[in-house]
C-alpha positions in Angstrom: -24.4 26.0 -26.2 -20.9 26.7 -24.5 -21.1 26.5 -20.8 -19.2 29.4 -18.6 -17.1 28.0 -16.3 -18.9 28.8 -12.5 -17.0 31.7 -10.3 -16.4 30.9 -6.3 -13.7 31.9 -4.0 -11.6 29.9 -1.4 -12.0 25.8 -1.8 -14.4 24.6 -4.2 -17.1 22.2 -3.5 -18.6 20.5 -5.9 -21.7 22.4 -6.0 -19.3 24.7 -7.6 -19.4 22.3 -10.7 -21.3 22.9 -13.8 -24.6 21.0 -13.7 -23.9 18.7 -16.3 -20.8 16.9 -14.5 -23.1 16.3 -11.3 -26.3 14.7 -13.4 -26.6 11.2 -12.4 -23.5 11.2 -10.4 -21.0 11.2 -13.5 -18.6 13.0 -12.0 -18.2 10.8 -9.0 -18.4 7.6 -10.9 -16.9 7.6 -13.7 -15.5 11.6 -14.5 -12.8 11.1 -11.1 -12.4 7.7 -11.7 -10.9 8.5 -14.9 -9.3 11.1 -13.8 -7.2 8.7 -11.3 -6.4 5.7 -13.6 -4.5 8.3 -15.2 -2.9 9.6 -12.3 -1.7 6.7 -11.7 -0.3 5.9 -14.7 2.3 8.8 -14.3 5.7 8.9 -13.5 5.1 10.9 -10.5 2.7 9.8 -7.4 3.4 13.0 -5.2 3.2 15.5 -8.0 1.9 16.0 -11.5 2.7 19.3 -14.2 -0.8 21.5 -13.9 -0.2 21.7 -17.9 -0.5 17.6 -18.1 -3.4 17.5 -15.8 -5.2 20.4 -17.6 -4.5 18.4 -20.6 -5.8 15.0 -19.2 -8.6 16.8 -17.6 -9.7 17.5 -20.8 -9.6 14.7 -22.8 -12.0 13.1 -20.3 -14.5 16.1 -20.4 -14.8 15.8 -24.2 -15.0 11.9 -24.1 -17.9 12.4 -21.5 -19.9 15.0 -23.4 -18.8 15.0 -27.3 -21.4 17.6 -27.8 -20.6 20.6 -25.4 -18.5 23.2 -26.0 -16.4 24.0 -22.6 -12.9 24.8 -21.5 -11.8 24.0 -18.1 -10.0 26.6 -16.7 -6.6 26.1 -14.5 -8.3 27.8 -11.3 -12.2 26.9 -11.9 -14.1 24.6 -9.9 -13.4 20.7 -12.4 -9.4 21.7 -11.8 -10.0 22.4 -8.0 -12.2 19.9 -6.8 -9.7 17.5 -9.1 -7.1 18.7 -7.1 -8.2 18.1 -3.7 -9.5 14.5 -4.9 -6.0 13.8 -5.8 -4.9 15.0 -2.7 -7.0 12.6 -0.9 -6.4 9.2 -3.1 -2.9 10.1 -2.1 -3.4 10.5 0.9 -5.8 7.1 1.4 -2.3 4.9 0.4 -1.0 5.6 4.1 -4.0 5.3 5.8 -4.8 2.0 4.3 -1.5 0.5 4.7 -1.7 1.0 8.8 -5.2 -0.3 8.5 -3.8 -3.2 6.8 -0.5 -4.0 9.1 -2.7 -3.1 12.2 -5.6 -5.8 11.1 -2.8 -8.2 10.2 -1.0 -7.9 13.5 -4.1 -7.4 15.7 -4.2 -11.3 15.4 -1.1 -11.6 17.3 -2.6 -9.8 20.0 1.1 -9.6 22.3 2.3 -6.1 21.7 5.6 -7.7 21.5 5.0 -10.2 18.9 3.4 -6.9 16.8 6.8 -5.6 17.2 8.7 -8.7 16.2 6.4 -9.5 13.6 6.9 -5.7 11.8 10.3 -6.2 12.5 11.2 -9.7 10.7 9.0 -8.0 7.8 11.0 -5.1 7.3 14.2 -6.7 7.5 15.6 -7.8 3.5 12.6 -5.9 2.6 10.6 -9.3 3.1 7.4 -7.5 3.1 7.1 -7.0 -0.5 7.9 -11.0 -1.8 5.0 -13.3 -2.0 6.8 -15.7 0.1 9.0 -13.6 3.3 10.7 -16.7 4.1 12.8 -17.3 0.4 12.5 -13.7 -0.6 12.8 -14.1 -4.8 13.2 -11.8 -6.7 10.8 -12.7 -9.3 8.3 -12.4 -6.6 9.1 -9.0 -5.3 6.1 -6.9 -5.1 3.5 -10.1 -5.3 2.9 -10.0 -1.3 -0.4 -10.4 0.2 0.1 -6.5 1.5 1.2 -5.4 -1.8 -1.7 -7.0 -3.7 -4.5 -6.1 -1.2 -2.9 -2.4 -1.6 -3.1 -2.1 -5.0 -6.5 -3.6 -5.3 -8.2 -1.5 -2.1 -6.4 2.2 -2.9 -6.1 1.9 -7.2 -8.0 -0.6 -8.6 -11.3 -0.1 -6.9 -10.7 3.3 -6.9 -10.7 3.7 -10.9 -13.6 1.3 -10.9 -15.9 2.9 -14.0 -13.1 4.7 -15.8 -14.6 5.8 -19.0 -12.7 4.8 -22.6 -10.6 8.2 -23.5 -8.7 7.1 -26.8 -6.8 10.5 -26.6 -5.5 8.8 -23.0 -5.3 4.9 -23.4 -7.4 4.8 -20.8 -8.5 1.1 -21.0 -4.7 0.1 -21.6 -3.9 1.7 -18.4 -6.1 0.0 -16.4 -3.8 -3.0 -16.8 -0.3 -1.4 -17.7 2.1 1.3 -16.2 1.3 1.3 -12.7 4.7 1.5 -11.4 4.0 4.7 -9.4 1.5 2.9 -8.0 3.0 0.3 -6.6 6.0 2.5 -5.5 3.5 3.9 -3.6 1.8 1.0 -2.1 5.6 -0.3 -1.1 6.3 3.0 0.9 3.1 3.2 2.4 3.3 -0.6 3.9 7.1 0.5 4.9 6.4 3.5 6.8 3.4 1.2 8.7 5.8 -1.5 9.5 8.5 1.4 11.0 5.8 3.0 13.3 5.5 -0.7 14.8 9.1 -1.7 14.6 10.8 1.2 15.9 8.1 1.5 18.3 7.6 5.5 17.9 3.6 5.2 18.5 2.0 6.3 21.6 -1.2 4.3 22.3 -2.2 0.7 21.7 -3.4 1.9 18.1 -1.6 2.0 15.0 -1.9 5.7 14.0 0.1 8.6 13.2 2.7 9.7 16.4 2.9 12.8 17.7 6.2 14.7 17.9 7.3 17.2 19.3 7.7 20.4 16.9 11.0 22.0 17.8 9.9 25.6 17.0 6.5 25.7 18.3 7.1 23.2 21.6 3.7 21.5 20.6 3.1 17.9 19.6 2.9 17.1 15.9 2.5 14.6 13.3 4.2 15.9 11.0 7.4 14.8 10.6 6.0 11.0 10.3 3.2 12.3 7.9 3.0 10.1 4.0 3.9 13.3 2.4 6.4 13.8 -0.1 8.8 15.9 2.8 9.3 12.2 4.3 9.0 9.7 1.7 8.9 10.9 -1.7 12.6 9.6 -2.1 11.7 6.2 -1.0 8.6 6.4 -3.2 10.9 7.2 -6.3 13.1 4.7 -5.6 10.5 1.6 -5.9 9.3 3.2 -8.4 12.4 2.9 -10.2 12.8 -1.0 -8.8 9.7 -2.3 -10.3 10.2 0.1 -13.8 13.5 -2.1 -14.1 11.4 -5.7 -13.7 9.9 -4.4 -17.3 6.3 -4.0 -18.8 5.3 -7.7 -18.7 5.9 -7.6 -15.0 4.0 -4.7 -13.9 0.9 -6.1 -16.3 1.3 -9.7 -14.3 1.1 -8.0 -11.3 -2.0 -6.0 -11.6 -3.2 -9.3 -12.8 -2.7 -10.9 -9.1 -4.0 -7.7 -7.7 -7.4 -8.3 -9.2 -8.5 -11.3 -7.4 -8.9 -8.8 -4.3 -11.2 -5.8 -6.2 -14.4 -5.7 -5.4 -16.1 -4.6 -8.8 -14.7 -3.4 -12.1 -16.7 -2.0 -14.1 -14.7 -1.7 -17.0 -12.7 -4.5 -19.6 -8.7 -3.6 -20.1 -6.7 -4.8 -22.7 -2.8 -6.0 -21.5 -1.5 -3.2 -24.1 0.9 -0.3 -22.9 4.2 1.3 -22.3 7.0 1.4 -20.1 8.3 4.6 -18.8 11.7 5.9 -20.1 14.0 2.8 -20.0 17.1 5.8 -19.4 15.9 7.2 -16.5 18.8 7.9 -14.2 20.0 5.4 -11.8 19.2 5.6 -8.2 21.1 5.7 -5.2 18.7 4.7 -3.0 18.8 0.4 -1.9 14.9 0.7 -2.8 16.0 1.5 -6.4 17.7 -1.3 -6.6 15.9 -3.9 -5.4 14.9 -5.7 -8.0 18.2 -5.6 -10.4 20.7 -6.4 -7.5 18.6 -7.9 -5.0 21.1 -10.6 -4.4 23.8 -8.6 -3.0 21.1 -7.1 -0.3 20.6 -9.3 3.0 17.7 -11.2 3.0 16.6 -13.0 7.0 16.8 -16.5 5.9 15.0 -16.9 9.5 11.6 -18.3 9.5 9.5 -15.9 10.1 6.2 -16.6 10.6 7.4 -20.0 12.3 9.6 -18.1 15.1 6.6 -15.8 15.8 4.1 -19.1 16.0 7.3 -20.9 18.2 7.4 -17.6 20.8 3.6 -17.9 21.0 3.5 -21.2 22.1 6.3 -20.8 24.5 5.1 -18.1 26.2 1.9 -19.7 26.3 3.4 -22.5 27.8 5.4 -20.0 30.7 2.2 -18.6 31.8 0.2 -22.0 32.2 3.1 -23.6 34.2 3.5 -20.2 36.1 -0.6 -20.2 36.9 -0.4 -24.1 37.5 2.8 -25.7 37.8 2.7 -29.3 37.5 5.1 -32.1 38.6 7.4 -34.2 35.9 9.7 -36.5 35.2 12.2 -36.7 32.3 9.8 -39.2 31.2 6.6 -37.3 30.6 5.9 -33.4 31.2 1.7 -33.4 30.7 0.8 -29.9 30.2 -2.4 -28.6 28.4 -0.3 -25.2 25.9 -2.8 -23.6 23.8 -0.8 -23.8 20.2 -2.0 -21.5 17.5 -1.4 -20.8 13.7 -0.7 -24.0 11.6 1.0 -25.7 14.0 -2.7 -26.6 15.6 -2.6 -30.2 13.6 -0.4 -31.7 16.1 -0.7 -29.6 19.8 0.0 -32.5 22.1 3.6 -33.5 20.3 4.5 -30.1 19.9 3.6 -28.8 23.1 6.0 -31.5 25.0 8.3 -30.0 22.5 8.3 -26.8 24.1 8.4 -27.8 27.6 11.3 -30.1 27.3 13.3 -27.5 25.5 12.6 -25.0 27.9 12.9 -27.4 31.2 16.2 -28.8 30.1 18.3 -26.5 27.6 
């Protein structure tokens, strides 16, 4: 028996849904998982073709109930709810990556070391390589950030995809992600810029507020993760890593899945890589990983200078609260060392001292 597909008006819900996608909670575990995995698997992140979608949308009903009759309309309640949950897993790569950079930098506590810090990190683009320090290009998009991204806002996200053959479903879950780690690149670079260029307002790492010119009132969106603001950028690592080739892409979901949670679902390492013509980039982010060497890279220390200014300023404020008589023979002063310079306190902390007393 063919089901009609439900009338409503203004935004659906999904109460709105036909009864048979809500049984169990199908739709929300494995119908939009599907639904995403796919997404993701596009050459796009900001937009997609309704006719695709429509398509794709589909495929997945009929793999989900081989027995019922049904087709989903372009402005019925499966294709508007889908929407809107689109909107939202889109939207979820910003708002994760500030949670991330804000948990990570929350440990160095000094406002200005958050600044420094976000920084040293965008500078070379060090953020995305596994180690900042070297900056290889065979480890560019393998960061922590990058990893825990992909894991937190795709992979657990698609967790009980269902197997559409008509989509490759379980060959996506392993293969052409590219959009998807575009995505997770911009996202982390826009969180770093709102601590680097210091444009937030309160202790918290959140949206700004700017002024709108035409209406005189404070707004957020000019600094939004929208495609207005970023979508370049977002086509432009997506572009970088689709140059790196399939094998790459597959070996870096690999490394992302030490960080999900559950999947529910086996993947094989088949798939394809997006057009191999598509037109070159101006953009630096497009070209990160084919001519990385000609971009500047901080050959700086990073995490090492931020440990070295905590110490010293540590070391300031104790001789400021207590200061303490020496000789250029000994300097005994109790500095509270942090990070993995904590092995050896003592040695380091006369270190410190005597550079700062007598250079």
């Amino acid at each position: 028996m063919a089901i009609k597909p439900a009338a409503g008006n203004g935004q659906w819900r999904n109460t709105d849904l036909p009864p048979i996608l809500t049984e169990n909670g199908s739709w929300r575990r494995h119908f939009v998982p599907t639904v995403l995995l796919w997404a993701g698997s596009q050459s796009s992140f900001w937009t997609i073709e309704t006719a695709d979608l429509l398509c794709a949308v589909q495929a997945i009903f009929n793999a989900m109930y081989p027995g019922v009759k049904y087709n989903i309309q372009p402005r019925g309640p499966i294709m508007g709810v889908i929407t809107q949950r689109l909107c939202t897993w889109r939207s979820n790569f910003g708002s994760t990556a500030i949670a991330l950079i804000a948990n990570f930098l929350a440990s160095l506590r000094e406002k200005k070391f958050m600044t420094e810090m976000a920084a040293s990190l965008l500078e070379g683009y060090a953020f995305l390589f596994a180690d900042p320090d070297t900056c290889k290009a065979s480890e560019i998009y393998r960061s922590i950030f990058m990893l825990q991204m992909i894991a937190t806002t795709h992979l657990n996200t698609v967790t009980g995809f269902i197997d559409v053959p008509e989509l490759d479903t379980r060959a996506l879950s392993s293969t052409r992600m590219e959009c998807v780690i575009g995505a997770c690149a911009v996202a982390l670079e826009r969180a770093l810029k709102l601590v680097a260029e210091k444009e937030k307002k309160s202790t918290d790492l959140k949206t700004p507020l700017k002024i709108n010119k035409t209406t005189g009132k404070e707004s957020s969106t000019p600094l939004a993760f929208s495609e207005l603001n970023w979508g370049q950028f977002t086509t432009d690592y997506h572009l970088s890593i689709v140059k790196r080739g399939p094998k790459y892409t597959t070996d870096t979901i690999a490394m992302a899945r030490q960080f999900v949670k559950d999947l529910g679902s086996d993947a094989s390492t088949k798939g394809s890589l997006a057009d191999d013509s598509v037109a070159s980039s101006k953009g630096e982010r497009a070209l990160l990983c084919e001519y990385f060497s000609n971009l500047f890279c901080a050959s700086l220390m990073y995490f090492t200078r931020i440990s070295l200014l905590q110490c010293l300023f540590a070391t300031i404020r104790t001789l400021q609260a207590a200061p303490t008589t020496h000789t250029n023979a000994s300097i005994h002063v109790n500095v509270p060392v942090t990070g993995f310079l904590s092995p050896f306190p003592s040695l380091f902390a006369h270190l410190i001292v005597r550079l700062f007393y007598f250079f």
